[in-house]
ROBA-202877 format. One line per field, with one value per residue (C-alpha): residue number from 1; residue in one letter; y, z, x. Coordinates in pm, whole numbers. Layout:
BEGIN
nr	c(NUM,...)
rest	c(A,...)
y	c(Y,...)
z	c(Z,...)
x	c(X,...)
***
This chain:
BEGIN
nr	c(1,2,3,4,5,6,7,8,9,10,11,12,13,14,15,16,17,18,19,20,21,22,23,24,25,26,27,28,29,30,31,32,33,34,35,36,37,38,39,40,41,42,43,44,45,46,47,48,49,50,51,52,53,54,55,56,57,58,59,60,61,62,63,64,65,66,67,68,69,70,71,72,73,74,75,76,77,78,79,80,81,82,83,84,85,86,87,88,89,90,91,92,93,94,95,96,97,98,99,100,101,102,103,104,105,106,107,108,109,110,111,112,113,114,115,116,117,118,119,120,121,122,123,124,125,126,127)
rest	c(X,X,X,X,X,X,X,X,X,X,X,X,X,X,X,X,X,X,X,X,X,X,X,X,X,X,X,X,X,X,X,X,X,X,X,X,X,X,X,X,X,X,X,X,X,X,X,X,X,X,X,X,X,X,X,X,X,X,X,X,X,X,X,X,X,X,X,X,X,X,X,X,X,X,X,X,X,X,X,X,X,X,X,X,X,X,X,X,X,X,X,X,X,X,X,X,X,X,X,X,X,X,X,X,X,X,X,X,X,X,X,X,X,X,X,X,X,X,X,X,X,X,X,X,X,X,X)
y	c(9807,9623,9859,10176,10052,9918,10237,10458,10239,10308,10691,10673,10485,10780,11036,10899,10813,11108,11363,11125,11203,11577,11608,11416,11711,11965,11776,11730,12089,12238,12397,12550,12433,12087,12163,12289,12190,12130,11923,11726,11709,11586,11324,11165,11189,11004,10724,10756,10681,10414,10205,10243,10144,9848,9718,9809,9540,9299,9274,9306,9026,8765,8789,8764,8836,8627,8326,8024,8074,8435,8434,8673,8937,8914,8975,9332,9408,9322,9563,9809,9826,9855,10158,10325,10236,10390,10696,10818,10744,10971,11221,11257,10994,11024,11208,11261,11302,11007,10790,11005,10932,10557,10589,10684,10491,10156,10279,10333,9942,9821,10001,9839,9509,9547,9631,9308,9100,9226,9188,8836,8778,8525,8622,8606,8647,8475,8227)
z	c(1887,1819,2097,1904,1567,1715,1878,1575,1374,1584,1597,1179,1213,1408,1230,902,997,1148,873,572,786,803,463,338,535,358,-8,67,170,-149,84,-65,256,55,-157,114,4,406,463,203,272,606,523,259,536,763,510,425,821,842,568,683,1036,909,692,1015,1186,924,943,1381,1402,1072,1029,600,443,125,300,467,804,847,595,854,705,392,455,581,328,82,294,321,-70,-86,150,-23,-366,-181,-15,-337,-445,-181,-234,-611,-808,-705,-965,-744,-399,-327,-442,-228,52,-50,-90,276,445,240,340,741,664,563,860,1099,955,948,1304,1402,1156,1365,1703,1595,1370,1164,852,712,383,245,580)
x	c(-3079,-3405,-3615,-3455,-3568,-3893,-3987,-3908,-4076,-4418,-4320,-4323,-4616,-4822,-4686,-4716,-5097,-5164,-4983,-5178,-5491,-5446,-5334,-5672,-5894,-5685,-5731,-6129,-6148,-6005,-5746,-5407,-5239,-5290,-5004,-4773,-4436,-4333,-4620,-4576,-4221,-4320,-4511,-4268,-3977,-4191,-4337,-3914,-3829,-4149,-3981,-3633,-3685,-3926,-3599,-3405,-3655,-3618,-3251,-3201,-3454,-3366,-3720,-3774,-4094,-4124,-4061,-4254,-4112,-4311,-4563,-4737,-4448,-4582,-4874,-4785,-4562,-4828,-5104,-4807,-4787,-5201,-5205,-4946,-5187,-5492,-5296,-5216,-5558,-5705,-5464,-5452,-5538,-5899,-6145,-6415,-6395,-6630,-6325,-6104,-6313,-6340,-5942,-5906,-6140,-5950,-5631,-5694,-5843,-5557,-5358,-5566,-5510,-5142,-5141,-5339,-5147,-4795,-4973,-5093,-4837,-5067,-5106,-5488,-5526,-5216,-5225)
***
């Protein structure tokens, strides 16, 4: 069961990435395909399948954030909660794109550090 959840939860992980990515390029651009119910859709079933399989995680392993024993978990689940902030930043919250672009560049950060922090699984900034 854990390899299932594990390998979904890297699937959701590309897909979420890659969909927030394309979805950015279509906000920038002024595009109509930026409002595309299906995309959008898309992306919210796969941020909806990212958190699922990451609570899927939590319970095959034991593994608790929020608690002394993996501190490193809390870390991500704090980074998870400040990519979602600076997703919806880039995506609408942003008045000018130059904060859009700030958004997106903050929120592939903070993907990148939550992908060392579970490869390391030592947690830096609350460590």
């Amino acid at each position: 069961m854990y390899m299932a959840f594990k390998h979904s939860h890297f699937l959701f992980i590309a897909l979420t990435v890659v969909l927030f990515m394309v979805r950015f390029g279509l906000v920038i651009y002024g595009s109509r395909l930026a409002a595309n119910k299906a995309l959008i859709g898309s992306y919210m079933a796969c941020l909806t399948g990212l958190v699922l399989t990451g609570v899927g995680l939590i319970a095959v392993t034991g593994m608790m954030p929020f608690t002394s024993a993996h501190v490193w978990l809390t870390d991500k689940v704090l980074a998870f909660l400040a990519v979602l902030l600076l997703q919806y930043m880039a995506l609408k919250g942003g008045r000018t794109k130059v904060i859009k672009i700030c958004a997106f560049i903050g929120a592939l950060s903070w993907v990148a550090y939550m992908a060392h922090v579970a490869v390391k699984h030592q947690a830096i900034i609350l460590g």
